[in-house]
N, C-alpha and C positions, 0 to 999 in steps of 0.2 A: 754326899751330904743330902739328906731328906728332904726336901720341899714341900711344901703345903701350897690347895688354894683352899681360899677363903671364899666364901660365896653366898654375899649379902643378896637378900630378898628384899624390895622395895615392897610396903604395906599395899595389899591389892584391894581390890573394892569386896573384893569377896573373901573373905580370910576361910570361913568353913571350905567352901570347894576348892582352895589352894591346898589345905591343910591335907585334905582329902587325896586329891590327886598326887601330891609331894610325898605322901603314905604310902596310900596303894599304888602309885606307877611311876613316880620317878624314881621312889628309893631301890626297887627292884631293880631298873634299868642302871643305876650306881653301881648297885654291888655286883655287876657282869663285868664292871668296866677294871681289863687287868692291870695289873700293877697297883692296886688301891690298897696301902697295909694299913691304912686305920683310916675310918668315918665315923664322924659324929656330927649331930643336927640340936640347932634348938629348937623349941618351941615358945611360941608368945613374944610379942613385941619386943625386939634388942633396942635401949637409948645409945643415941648416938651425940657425944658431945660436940656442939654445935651443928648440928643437922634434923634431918628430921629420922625418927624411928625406923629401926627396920623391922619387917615383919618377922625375918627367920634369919639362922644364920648357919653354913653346913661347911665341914672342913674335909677335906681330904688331903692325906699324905702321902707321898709316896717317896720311894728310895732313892733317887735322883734327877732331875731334868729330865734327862734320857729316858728315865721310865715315865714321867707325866708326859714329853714329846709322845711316847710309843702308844700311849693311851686317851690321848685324845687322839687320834691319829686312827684310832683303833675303830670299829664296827660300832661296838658297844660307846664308845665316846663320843662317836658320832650320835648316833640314837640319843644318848641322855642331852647334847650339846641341843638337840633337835625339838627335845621334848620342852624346853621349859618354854617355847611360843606356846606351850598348851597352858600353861598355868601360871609362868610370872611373866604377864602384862606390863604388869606396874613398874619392871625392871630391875635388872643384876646387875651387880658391882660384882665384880672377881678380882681376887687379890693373891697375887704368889708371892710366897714367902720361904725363903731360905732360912730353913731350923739351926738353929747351932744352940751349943748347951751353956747355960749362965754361968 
């Protein structure tokens, strides 16, 4: 069964140099990390009902548990789990979620 995380970005103080860095060096550090069969990222403020805004929101899927265990687990999943001290301060929400079809 495919799994997804979800990975809310709390609004930083500095939205340009998050945008920047989550661009050019996180997203590359992502797309090393194996087992990833689809990413996608927003851009600009996500509302959150009853909460406060988040700044971005980025999904990754992968094939089963086993494959997200293997990949964070992994060199590259290290690295990217490492990077976001560089850019999200303001703090992550991570959310896994078990896909199944409506």
């Amino acid at each position: 069964m495919p799994v997804d995380i979800v990975v809310l970005y709390a609004t930083p103080a500095d939205p340009d140099a998050f945008d920047r860095h989550f661009r050019e060096l996180h997203v590359p550090l992502v797309r090393t990390i194996p087992g990833v069969i689809a990413f996608e990222a927003s851009h600009g403020p996500i509302a959150v009902e009853g909460g406060p805004p988040c700044h971005q929101m980025a999904r990754l899927r992968f094939a089963s548990h086993d494959d997200l265990a293997a990949a964070l687990d992994s060199p590259a999943g290290h690295a990217a789990r490492a990077d976001l001290a560089h850019f999200a301060q303001a703090g992550v929400t991570l959310i896994t979620v078990d896909v199944v079809a409506a």
